[in-house]
C-alpha positions in Angstrom: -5.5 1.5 -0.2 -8.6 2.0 -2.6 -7.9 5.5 -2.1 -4.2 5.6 -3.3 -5.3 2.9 -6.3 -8.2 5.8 -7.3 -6.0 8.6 -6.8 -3.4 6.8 -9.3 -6.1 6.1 -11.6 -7.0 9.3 -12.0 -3.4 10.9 -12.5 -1.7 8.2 -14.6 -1.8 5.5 -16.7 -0.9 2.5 -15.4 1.8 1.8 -18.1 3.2 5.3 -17.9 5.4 4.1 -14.7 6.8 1.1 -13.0 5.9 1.7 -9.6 4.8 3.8 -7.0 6.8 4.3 -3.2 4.5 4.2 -0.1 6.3 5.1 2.5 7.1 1.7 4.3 10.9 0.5 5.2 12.3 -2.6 7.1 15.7 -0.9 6.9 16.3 -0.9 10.3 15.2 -3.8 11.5 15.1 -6.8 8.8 11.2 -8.1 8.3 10.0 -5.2 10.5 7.8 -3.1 8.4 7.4 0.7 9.7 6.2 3.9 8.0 8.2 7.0 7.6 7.1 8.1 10.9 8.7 5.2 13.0 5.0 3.5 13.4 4.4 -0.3 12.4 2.7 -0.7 9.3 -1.0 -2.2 9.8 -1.3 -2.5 6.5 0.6 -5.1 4.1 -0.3 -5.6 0.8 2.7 -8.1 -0.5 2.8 -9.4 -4.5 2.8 -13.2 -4.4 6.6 -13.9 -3.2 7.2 -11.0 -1.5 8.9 -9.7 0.3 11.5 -11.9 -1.3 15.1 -9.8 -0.1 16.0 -10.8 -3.5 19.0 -8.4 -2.8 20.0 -7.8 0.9 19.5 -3.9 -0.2 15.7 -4.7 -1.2 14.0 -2.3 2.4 11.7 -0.2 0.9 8.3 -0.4 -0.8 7.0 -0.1 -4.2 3.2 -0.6 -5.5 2.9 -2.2 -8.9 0.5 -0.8 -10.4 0.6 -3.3 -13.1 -0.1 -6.0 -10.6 -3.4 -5.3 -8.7 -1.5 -2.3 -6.9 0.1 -5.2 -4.7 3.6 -4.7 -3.2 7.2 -5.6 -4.1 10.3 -4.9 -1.4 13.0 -3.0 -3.4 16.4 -1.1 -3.1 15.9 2.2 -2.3 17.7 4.2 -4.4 15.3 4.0 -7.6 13.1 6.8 -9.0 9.2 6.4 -8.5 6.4 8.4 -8.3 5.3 8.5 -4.4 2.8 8.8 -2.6 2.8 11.5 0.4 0.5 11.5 3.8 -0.1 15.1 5.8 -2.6 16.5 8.0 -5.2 18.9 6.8 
């Protein structure tokens, strides 16, 4: 995650946005954590209290980068920057 918290750095400031989505969902199966391509997620980073399902809605992820880049489970439907993975 050093990379993504560098990379961030570099491109914004960190009170130019409210979050950042990494592309982790428990939307199918509640407190299962997978990434966009169906495998588990070996790597949590959860805020203090979180995951919290404050709303039944909250499946996806956001970084905060206001917050040590830790995470917070969200609804999915909100506009953040995002953070992409591909193959060179």
């Amino acid at each position: 995650m050093d990379f993504l918290e560098d990379l961030y750095r570099q491109s914004h400031s960190t009170s130019e946005v409210d979050g950042v989505w990494v592309s982790t969902t428990d939307i199918k199966v509640e407190n299962e954590w997978v990434l966009s391509d169906g495998s588990a997620a070996s790597y949590l980073n959860w805020h203090t209290g979180q995951p919290d399902k404050e709303f039944d809605y909250d499946d996806c992820v956001q970084v905060w980068p206001n917050l040590g880049f830790q995470w917070n489970d969200v609804y999915c439907i909100y506009s953040y920057w995002f953070y992409c993975e591909y193959e060179l």
